[in-house]
N, CA, C and O atoms as CSV, one atom per row, in Angstrom:
chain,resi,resn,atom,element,x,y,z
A,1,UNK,N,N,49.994,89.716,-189.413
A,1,UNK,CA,C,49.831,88.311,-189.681
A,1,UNK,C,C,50.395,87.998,-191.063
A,1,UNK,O,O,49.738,87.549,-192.002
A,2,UNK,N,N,51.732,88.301,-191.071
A,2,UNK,CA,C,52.397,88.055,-192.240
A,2,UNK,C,C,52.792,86.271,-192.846
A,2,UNK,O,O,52.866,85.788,-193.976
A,3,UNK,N,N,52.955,85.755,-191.600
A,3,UNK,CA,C,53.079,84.716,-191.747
A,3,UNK,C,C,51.796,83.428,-191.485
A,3,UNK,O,O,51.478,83.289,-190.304
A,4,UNK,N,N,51.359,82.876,-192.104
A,4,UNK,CA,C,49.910,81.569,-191.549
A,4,UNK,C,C,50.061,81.239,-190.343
A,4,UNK,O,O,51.130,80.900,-189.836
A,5,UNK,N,N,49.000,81.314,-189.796
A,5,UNK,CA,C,48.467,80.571,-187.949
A,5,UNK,C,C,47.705,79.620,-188.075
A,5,UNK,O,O,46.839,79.704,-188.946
A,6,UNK,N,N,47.755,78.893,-187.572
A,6,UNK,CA,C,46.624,77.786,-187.529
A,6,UNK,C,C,45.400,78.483,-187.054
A,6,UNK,O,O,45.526,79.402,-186.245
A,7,UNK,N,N,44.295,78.147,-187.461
A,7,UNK,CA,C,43.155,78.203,-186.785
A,7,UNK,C,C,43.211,78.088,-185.657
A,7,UNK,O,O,43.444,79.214,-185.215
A,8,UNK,N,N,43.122,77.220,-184.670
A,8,UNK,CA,C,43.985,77.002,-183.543
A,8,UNK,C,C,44.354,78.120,-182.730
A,8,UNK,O,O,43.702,78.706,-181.866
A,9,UNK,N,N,45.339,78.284,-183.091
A,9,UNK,CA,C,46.116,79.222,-182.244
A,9,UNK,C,C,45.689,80.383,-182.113
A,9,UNK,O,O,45.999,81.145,-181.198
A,10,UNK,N,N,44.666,80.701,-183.350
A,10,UNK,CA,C,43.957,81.800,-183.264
A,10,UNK,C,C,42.826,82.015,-182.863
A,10,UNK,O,O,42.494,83.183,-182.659
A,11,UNK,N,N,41.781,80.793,-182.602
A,11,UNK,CA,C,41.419,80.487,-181.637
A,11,UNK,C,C,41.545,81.082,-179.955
A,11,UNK,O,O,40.932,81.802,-179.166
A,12,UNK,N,N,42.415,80.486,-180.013
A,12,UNK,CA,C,43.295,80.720,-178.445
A,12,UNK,C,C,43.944,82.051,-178.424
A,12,UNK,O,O,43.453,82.857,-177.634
A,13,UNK,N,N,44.804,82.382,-179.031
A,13,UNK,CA,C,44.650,83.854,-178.854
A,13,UNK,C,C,43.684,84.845,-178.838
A,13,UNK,O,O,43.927,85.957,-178.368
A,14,UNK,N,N,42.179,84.423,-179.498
A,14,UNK,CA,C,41.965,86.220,-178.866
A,14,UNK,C,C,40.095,84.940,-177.809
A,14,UNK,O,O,38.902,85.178,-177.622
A,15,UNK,N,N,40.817,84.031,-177.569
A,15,UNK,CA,C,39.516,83.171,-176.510
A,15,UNK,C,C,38.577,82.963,-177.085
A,15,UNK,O,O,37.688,83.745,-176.746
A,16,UNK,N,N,38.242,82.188,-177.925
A,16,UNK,CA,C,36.858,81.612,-178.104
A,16,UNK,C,C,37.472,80.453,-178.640
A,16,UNK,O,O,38.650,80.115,-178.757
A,17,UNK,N,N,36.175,79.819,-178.998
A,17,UNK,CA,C,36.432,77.859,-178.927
A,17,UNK,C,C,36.447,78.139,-180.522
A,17,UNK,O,O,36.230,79.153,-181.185
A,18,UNK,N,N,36.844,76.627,-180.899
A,18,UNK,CA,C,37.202,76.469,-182.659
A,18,UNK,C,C,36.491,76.557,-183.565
A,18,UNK,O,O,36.700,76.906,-184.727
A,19,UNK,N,N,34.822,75.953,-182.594
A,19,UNK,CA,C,33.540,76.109,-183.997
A,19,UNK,C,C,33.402,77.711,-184.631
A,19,UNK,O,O,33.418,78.120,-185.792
A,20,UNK,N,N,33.231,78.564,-183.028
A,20,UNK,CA,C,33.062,80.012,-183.186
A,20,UNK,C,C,34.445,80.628,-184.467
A,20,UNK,O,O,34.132,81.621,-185.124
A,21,UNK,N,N,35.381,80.212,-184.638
A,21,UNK,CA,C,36.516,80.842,-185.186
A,21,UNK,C,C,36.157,80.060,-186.584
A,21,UNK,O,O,36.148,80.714,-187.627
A,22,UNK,N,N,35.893,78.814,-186.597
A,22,UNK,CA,C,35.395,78.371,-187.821
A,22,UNK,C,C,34.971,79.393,-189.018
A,22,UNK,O,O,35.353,79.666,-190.156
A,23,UNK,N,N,33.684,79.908,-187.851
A,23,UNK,CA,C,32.614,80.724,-188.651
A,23,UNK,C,C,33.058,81.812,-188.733
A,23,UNK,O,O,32.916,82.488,-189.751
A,24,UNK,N,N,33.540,82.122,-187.933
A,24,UNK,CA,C,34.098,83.839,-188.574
A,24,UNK,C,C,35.067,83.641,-189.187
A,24,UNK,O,O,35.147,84.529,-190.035
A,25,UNK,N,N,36.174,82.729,-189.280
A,25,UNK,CA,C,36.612,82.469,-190.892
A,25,UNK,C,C,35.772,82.311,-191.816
A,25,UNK,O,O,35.849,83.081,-192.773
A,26,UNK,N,N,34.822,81.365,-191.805
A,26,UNK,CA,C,33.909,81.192,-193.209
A,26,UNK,C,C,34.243,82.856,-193.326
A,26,UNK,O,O,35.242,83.274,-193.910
A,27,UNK,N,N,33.287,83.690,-192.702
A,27,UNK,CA,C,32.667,85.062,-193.170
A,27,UNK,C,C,33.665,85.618,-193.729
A,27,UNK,O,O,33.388,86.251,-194.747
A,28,UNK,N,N,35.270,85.592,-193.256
A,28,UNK,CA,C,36.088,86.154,-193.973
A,28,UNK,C,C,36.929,85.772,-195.257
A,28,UNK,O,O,37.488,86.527,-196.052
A,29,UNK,N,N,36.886,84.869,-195.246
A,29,UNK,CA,C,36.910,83.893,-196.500
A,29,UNK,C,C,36.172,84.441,-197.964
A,29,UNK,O,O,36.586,84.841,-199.052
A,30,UNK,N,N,35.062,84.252,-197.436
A,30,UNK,CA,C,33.713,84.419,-198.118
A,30,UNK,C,C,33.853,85.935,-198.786
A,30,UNK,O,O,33.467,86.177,-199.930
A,31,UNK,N,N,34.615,87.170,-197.682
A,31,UNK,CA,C,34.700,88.427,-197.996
A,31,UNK,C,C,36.502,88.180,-198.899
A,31,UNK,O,O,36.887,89.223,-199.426
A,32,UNK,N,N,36.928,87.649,-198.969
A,32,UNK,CA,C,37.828,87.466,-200.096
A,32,UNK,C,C,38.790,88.035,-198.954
A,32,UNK,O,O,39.681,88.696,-199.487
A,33,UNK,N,N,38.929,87.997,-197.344
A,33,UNK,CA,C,40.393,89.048,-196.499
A,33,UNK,C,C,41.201,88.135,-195.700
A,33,UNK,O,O,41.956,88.551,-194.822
A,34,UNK,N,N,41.034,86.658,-196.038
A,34,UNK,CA,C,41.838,85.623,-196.022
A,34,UNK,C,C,41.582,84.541,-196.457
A,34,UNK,O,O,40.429,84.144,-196.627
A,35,UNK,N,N,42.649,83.859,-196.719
A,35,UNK,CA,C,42.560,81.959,-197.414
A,35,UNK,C,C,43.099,81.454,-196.883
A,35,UNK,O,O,44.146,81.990,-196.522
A,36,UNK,N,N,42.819,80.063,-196.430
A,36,UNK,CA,C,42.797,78.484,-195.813
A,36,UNK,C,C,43.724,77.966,-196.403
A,36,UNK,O,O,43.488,78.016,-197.610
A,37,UNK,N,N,44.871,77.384,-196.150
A,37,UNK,CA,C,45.286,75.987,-196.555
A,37,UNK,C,C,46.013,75.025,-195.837
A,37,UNK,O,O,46.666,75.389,-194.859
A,38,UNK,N,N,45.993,73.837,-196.188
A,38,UNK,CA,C,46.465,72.989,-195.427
A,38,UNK,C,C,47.925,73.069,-194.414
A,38,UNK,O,O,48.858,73.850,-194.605
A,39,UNK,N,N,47.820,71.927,-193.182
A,39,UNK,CA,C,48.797,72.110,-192.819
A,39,UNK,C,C,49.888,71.024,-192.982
A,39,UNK,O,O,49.622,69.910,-192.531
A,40,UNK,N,N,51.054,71.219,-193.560
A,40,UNK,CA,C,51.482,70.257,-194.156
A,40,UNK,C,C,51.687,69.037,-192.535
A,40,UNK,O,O,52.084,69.494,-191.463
A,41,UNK,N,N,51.365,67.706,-192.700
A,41,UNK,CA,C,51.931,66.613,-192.219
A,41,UNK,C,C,50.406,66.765,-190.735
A,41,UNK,O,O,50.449,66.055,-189.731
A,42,UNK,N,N,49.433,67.644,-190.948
A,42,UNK,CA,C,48.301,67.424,-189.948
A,42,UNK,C,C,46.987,67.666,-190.850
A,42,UNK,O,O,46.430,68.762,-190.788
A,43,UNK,N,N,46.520,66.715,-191.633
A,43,UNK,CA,C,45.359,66.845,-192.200
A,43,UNK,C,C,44.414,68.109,-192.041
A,43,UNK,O,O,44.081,69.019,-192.801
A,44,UNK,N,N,44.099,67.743,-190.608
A,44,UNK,CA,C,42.954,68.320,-189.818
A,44,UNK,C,C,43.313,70.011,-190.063
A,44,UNK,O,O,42.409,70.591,-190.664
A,45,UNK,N,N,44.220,70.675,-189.773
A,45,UNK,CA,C,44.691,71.750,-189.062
A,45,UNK,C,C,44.855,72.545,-190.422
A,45,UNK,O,O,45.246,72.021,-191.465
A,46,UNK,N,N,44.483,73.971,-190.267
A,46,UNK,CA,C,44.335,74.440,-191.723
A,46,UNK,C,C,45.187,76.241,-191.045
A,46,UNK,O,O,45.236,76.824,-189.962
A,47,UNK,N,N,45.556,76.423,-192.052
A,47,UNK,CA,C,46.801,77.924,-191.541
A,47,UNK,C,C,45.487,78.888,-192.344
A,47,UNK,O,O,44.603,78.514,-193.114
A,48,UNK,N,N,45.779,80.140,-191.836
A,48,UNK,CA,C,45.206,81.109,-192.269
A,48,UNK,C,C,46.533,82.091,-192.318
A,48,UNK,O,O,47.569,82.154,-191.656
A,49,UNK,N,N,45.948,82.874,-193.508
A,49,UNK,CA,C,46.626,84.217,-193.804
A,49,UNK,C,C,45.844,85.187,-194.302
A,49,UNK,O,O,44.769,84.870,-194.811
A,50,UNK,N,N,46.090,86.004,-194.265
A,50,UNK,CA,C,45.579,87.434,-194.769
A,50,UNK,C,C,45.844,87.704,-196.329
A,50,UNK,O,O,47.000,87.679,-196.753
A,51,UNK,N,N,44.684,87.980,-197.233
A,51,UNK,CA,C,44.823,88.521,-198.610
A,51,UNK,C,C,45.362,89.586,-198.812
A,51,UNK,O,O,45.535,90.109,-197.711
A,52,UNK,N,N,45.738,90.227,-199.609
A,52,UNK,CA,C,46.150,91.836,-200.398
A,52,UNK,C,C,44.793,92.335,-199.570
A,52,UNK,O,O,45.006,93.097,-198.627
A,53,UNK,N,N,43.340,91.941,-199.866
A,53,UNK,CA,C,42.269,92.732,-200.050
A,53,UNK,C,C,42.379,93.489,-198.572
A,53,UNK,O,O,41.857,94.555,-198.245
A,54,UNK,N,N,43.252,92.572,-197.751
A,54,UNK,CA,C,42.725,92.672,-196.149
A,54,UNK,C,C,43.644,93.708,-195.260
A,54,UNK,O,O,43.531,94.046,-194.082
A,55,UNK,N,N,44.500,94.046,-196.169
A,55,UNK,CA,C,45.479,94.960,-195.447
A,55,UNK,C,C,45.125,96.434,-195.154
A,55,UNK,O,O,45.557,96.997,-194.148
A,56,UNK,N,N,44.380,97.007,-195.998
A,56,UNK,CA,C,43.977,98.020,-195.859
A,56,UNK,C,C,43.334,98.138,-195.129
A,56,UNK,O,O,43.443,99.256,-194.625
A,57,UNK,N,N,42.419,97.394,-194.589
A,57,UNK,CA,C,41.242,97.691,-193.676
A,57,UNK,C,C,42.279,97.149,-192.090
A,57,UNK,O,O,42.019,97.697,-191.018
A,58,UNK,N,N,43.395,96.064,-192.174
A,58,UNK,CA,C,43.914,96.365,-190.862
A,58,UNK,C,C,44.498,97.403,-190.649
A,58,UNK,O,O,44.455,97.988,-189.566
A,59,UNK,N,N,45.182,97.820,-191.728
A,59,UNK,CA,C,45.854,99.114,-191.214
A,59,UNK,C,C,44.823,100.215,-190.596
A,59,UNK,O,O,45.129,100.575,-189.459
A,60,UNK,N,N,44.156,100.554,-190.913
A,60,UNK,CA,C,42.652,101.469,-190.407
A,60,UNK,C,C,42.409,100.439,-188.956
A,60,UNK,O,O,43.024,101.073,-188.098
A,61,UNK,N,N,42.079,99.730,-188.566
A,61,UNK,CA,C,42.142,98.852,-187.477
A,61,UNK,C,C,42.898,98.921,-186.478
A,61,UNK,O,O,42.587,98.991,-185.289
A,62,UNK,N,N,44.363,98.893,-187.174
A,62,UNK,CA,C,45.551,99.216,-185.877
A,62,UNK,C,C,45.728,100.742,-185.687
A,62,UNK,O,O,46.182,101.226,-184.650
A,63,UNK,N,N,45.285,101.559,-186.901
A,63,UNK,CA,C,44.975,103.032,-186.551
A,63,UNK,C,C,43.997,103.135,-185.367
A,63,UNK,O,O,44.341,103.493,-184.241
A,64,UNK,N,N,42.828,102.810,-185.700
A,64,UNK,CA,C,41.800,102.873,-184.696
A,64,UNK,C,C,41.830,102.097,-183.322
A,64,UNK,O,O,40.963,102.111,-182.448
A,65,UNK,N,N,42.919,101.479,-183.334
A,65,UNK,CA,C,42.886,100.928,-181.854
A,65,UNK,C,C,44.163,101.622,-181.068
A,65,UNK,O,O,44.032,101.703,-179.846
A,66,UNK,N,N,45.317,102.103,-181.615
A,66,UNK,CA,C,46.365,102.318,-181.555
A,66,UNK,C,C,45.831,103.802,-180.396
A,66,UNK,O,O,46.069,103.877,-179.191
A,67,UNK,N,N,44.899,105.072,-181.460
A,67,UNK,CA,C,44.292,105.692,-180.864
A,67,UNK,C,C,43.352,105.410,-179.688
A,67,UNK,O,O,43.320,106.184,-178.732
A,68,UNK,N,N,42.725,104.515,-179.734
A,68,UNK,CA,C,41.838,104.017,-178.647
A,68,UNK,C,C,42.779,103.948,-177.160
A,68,UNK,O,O,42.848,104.504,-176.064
A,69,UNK,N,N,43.276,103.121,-177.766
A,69,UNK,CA,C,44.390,102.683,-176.383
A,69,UNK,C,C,45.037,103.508,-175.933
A,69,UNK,O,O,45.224,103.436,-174.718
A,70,UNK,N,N,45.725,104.755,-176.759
A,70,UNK,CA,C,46.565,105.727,-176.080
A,70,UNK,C,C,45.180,106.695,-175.097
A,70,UNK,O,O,45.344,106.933,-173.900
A,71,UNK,N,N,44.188,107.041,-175.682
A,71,UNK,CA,C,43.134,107.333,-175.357
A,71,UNK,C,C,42.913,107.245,-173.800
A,71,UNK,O,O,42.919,107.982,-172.813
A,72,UNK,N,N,42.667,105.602,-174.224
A,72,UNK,CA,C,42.116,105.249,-172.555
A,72,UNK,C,C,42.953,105.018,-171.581
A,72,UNK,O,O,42.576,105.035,-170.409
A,73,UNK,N,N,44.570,104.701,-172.035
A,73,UNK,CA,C,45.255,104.843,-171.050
A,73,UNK,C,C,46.328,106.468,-170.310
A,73,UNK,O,O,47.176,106.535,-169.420
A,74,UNK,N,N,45.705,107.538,-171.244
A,74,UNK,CA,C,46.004,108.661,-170.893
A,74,UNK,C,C,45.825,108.807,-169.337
A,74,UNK,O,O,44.791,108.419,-168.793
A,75,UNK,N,N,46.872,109.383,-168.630
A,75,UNK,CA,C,46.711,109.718,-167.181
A,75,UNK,C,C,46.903,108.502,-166.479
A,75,UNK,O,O,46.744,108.886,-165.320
A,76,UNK,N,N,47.060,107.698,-166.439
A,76,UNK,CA,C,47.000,106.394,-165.971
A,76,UNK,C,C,48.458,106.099,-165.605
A,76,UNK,O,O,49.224,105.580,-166.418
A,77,UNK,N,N,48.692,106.317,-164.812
A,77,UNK,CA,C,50.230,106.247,-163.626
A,77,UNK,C,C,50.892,104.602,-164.032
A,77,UNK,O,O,50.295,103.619,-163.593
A,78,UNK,N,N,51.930,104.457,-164.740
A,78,UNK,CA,C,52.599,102.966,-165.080
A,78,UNK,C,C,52.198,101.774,-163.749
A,78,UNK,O,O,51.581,100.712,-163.660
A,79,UNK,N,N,52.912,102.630,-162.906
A,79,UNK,CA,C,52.403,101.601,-161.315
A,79,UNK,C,C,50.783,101.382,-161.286
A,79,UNK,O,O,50.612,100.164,-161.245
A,80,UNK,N,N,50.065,101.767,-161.287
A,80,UNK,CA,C,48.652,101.850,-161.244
A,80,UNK,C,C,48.189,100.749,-161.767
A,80,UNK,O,O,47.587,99.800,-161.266
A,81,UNK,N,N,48.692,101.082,-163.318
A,81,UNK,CA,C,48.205,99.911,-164.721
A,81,UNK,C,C,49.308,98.319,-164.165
A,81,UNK,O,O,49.069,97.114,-164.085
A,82,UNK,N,N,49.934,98.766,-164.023
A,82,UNK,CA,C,51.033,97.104,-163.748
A,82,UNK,C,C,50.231,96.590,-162.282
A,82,UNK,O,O,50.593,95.438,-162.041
A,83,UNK,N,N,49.494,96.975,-161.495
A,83,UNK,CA,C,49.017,96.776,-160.227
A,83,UNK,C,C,47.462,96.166,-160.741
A,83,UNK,O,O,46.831,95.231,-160.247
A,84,UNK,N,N,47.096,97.041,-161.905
A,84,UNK,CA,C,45.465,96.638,-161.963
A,84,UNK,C,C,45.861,95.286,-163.112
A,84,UNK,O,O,44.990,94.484,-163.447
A,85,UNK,N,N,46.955,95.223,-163.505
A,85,UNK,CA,C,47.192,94.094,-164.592
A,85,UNK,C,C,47.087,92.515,-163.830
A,85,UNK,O,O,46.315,91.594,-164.095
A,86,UNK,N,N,48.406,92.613,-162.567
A,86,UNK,CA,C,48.219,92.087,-161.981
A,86,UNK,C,C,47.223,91.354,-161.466
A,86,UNK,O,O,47.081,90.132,-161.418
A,87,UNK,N,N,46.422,92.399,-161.014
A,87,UNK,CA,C,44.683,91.674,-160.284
A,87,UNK,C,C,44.038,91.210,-161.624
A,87,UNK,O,O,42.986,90.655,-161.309
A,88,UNK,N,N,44.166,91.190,-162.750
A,88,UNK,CA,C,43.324,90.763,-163.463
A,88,UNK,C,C,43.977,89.102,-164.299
A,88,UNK,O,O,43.496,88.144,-164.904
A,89,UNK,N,N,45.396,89.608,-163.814
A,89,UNK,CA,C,46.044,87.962,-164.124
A,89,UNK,C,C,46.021,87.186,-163.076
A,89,UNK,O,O,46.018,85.978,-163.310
A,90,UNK,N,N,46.002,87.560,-161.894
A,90,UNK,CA,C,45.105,86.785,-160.878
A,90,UNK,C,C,43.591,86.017,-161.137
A,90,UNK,O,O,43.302,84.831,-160.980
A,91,UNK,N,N,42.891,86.966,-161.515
A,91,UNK,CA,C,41.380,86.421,-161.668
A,91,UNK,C,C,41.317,85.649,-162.754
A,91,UNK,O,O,40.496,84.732,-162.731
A,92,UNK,N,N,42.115,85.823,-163.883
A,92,UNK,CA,C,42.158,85.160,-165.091
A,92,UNK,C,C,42.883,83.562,-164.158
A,92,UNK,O,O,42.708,82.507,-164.769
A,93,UNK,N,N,43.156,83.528,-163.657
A,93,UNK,CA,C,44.244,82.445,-163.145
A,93,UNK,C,C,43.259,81.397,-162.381
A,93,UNK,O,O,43.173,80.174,-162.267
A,94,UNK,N,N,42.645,82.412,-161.977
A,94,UNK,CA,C,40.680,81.558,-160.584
A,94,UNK,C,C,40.209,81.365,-161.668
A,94,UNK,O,O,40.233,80.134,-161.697
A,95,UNK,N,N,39.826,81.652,-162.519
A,95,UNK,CA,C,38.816,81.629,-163.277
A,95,UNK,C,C,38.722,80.331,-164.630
A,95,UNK,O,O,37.758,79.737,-165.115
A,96,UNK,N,N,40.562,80.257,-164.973
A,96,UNK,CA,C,40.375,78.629,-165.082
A,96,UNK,C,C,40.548,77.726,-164.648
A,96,UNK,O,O,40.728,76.642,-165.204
A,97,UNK,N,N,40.526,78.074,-163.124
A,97,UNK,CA,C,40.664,77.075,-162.498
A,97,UNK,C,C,39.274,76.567,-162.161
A,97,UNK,O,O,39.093,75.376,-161.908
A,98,UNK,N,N,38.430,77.330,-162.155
A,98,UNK,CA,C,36.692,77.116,-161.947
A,98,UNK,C,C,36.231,76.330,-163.599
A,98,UNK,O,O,35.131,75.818,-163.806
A,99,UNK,N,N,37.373,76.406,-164.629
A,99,UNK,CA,C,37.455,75.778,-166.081
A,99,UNK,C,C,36.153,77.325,-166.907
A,99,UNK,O,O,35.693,77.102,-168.027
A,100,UNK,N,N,35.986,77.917,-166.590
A,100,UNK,CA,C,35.475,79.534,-167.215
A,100,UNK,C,C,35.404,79.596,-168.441
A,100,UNK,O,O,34.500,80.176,-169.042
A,101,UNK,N,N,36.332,79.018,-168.953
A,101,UNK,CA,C,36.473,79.110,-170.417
A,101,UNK,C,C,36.722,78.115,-171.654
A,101,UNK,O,O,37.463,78.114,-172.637
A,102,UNK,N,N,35.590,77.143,-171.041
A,102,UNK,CA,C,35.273,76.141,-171.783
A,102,UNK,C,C,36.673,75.076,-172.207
A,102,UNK,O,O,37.885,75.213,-172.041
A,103,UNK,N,N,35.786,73.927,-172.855
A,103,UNK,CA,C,36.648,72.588,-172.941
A,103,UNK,C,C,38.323,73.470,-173.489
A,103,UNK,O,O,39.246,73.508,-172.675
A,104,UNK,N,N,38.446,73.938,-174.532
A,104,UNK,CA,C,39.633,74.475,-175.110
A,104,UNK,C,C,40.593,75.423,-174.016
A,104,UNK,O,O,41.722,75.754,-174.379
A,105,UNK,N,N,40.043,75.860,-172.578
A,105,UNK,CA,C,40.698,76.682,-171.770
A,105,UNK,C,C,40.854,78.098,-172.352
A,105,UNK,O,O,41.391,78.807,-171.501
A,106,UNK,N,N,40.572,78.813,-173.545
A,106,UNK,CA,C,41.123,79.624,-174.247
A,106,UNK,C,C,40.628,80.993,-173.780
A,106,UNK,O,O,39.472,81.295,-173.485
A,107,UNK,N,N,41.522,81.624,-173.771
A,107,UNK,CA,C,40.912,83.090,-172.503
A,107,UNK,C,C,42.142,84.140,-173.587
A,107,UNK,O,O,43.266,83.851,-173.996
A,108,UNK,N,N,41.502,85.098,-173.725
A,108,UNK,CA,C,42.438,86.700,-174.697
A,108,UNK,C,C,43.445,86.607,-173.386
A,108,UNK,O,O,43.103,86.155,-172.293
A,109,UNK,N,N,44.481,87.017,-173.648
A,109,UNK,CA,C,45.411,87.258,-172.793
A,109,UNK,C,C,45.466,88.923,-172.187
A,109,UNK,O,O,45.396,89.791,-173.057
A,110,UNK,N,N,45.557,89.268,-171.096
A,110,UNK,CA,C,45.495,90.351,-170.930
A,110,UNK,C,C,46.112,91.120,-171.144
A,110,UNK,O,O,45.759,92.295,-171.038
A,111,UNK,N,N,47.484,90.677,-171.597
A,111,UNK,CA,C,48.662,91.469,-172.371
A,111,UNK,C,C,48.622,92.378,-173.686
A,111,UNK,O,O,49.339,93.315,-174.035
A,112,UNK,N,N,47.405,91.697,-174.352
A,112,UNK,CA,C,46.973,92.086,-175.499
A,112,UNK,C,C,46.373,93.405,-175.388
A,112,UNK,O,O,46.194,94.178,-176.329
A,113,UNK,N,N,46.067,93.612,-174.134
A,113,UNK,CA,C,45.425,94.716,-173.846
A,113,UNK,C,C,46.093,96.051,-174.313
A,113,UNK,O,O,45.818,96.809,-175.244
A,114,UNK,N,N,47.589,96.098,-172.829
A,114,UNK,CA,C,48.616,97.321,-172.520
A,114,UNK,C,C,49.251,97.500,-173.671
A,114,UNK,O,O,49.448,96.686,-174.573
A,115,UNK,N,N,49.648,98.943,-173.560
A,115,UNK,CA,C,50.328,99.600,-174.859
A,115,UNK,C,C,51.378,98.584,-174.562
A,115,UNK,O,O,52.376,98.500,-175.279
């Protein structure tokens, strides 16, 4: 996250609504591992970025998931995983259509998942 996201978008990328992302900005804010500022020409809409303080601890983060993921997808046949991806971008697909994921629609993408 080298470059500012809106709240917003970040939001929507990993699915939860704006109040919830609010607050876990406050908390990170507050921990000095990102700052707020405006977005030029939309009052409302505020960019986030990542501090110096905050890099270290992602890097340990994308370590620890990097491992995770090779982890759990050990043994796991490419066809298999592209077949079970499938069924789950299906259900993701019913599921806002039943509206599942509140007024904002915002659902993690399942892509985020696969290596």
């Amino acid at each position: 996250m080298d470059q500012p996201v809106t709240q917003a978008a970040l939001a929507a990328a990993i699915g939860v609504q704006n109040p919830s992302m609010v607050r876990m900005l406050d908390r990170l804010e507050a921990e000095g591992l990102i700052e707020r500022t405006a977005v030029p020409g939309d009052r409302r809409a505020k960019a986030v970025r990542l501090t110096a303080k905050a890099r270290p601890r992602l890097a340990r983060i994308r370590t620890v998931t990097d491992s995770l993921r090779t982890e759990l997808f050990r043994g796991i046949d490419a066809r298999e995983l592209d077949a079970c991806m499938r069924v789950f971008s299906l259900l993701e697909s019913k599921l806002r259509g039943f509206g599942a994921f509140g007024e904002a629609d915002a659902a993690p993408s399942s892509r985020m998942i696969v290596p």
